[in-house]
C-alpha positions in Angstrom: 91.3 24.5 126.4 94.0 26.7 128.5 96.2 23.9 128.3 96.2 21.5 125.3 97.3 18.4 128.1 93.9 19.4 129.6 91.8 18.9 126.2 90.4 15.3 124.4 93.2 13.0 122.5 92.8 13.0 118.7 90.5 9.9 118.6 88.1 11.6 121.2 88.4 15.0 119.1 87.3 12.8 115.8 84.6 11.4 117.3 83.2 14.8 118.6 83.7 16.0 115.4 81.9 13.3 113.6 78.9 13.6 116.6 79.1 17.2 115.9 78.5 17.6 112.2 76.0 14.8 112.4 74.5 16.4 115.0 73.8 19.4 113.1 73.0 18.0 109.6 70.3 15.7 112.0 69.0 18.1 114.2 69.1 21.3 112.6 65.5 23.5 112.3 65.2 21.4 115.9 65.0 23.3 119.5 67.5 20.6 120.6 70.5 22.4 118.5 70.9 26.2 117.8 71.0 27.3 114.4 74.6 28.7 115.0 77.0 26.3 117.3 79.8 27.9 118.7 82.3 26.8 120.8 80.2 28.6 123.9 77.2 26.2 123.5 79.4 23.4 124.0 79.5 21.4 127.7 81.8 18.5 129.1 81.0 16.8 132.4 83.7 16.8 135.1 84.3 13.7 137.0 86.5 12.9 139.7 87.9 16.5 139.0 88.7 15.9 134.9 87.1 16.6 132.2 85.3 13.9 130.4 85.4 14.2 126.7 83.4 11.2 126.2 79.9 12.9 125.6 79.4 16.1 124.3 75.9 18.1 125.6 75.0 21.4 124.3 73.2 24.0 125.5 71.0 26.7 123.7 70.3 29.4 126.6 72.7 31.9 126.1 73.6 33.9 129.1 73.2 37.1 127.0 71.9 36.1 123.4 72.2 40.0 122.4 76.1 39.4 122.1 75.6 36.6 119.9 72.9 37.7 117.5 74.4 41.2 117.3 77.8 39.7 116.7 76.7 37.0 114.4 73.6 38.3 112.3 76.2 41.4 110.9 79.1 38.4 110.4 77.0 36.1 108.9 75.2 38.1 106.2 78.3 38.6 104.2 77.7 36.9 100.6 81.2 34.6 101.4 78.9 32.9 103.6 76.9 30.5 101.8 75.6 28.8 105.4 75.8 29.9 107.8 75.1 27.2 110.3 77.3 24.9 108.4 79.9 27.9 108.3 79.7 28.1 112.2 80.0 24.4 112.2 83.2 24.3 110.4 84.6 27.2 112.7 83.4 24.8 115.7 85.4 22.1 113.9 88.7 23.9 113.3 88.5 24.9 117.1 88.3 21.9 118.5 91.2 20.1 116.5 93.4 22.9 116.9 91.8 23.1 120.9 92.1 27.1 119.9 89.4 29.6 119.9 89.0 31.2 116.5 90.2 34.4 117.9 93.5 32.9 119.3 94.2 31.4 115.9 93.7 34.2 113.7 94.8 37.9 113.8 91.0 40.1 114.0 90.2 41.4 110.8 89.8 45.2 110.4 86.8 44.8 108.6 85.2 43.1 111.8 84.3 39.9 109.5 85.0 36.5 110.5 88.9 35.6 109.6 88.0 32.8 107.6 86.3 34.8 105.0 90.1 35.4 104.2 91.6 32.9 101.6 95.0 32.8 102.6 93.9 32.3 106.3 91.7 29.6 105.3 94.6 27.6 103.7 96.6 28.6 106.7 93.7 27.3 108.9 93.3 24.1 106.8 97.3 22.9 106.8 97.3 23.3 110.3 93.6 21.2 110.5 95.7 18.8 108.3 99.1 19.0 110.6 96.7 17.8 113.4 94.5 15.7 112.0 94.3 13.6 108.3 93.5 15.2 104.6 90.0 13.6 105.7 89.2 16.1 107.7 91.0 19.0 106.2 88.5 18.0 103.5 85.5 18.2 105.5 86.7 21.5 107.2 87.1 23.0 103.8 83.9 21.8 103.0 82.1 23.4 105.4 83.9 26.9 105.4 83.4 27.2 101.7 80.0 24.7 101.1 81.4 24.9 97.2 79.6 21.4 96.2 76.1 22.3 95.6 74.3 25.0 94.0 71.5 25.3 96.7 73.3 25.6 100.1 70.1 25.8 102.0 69.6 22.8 105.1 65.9 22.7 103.8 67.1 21.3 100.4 67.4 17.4 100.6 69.8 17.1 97.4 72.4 19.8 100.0 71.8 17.3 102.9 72.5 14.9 100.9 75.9 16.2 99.5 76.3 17.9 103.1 76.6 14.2 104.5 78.9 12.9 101.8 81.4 16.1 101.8 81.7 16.9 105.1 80.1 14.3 107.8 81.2 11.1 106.3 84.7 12.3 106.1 84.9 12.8 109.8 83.0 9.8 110.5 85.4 8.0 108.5 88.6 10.2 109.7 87.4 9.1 113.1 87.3 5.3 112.7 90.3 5.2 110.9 92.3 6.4 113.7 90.0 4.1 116.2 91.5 0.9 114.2 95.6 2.4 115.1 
């Protein structure tokens, strides 16, 4: 968002991020949801000249999917990474609580990984998540960055879906009605 007056209000921002994560955990392995969300494959409608944050459609025709695969395949096969769609996930939900782009909220690495491979940028990350947000969702952020609950991290695996859901998506769902009830 180029202005943060122009992006959703918390509550909408928790209920994205509690469609999102379901959304993935739901329909991933699906041609309705890439295997890596980012920001980019992320759509509001305009009407009546603003932006409605109300729905949330996504789109998985890239312009030029040679900049993402390129980019991604070389980030994403680091051994930090335990998965990497819930990885990008988490990235997706620290942008759009902090309504920054990853690359406007951390300084690039030399190394050309992904900033939040970096443990004291992720607990930088995370206590500004928590600033903007609740613990709840800190929790589920950290949670997806670091997927440190299971020993298989793989989508395929029920027992990680399972955990998945109860680490990471219920927090937001419940993150998100809490602040619905105030």
């Amino acid at each position: 968002f180029k202005d943060r007056r122009d992006g959703p209000q918390l509550s909408q921002q928790l209920v994205l991020a509690a469609t999102i994560a379901s959304s993935m955990l739901q329909l991933h392995g699906t041609p309705w949801i890439p295997s890596v969300l980012t920001s980019k494959n992320l759509y509001f409608i305009r009407r009546n000249g603003v932006l409605s944050y109300d729905r949330v459609y996504v789109s998985t025709n890239l312009s030029n999917p040679d900049d993402l695969i390129s980019h991604d395949q070389q980030e994403f096969q680091s051994r930090a990474i335990k998965n990497p769609t819930v990885f990008a996930t988490g990235v997706l939900l620290v942008e759009l609580i902090l309504c920054e782009c990853l690359e406007d909220l951390c300084s690039p690495d030399p190394s050309g990984l992904n900033p939040l491979l970096s443990r004291s940028t992720v607990e930088t990350i995370l206590y500004q998540v928590e600033c903007a947000a609740s613990d709840l969702y800190r929790e589920a952020e950290k949670n997806c960055l670091q997927c440190n609950f299971a020993a298989n991290p793989s989508l395929d695996d029920e027992k990680f879906r399972e955990e998945l859901y109860i680490h990471a998506v219920a927090p937001l769902q419940d993150s998100s009605q809490i602040c619905r009830k105030l």
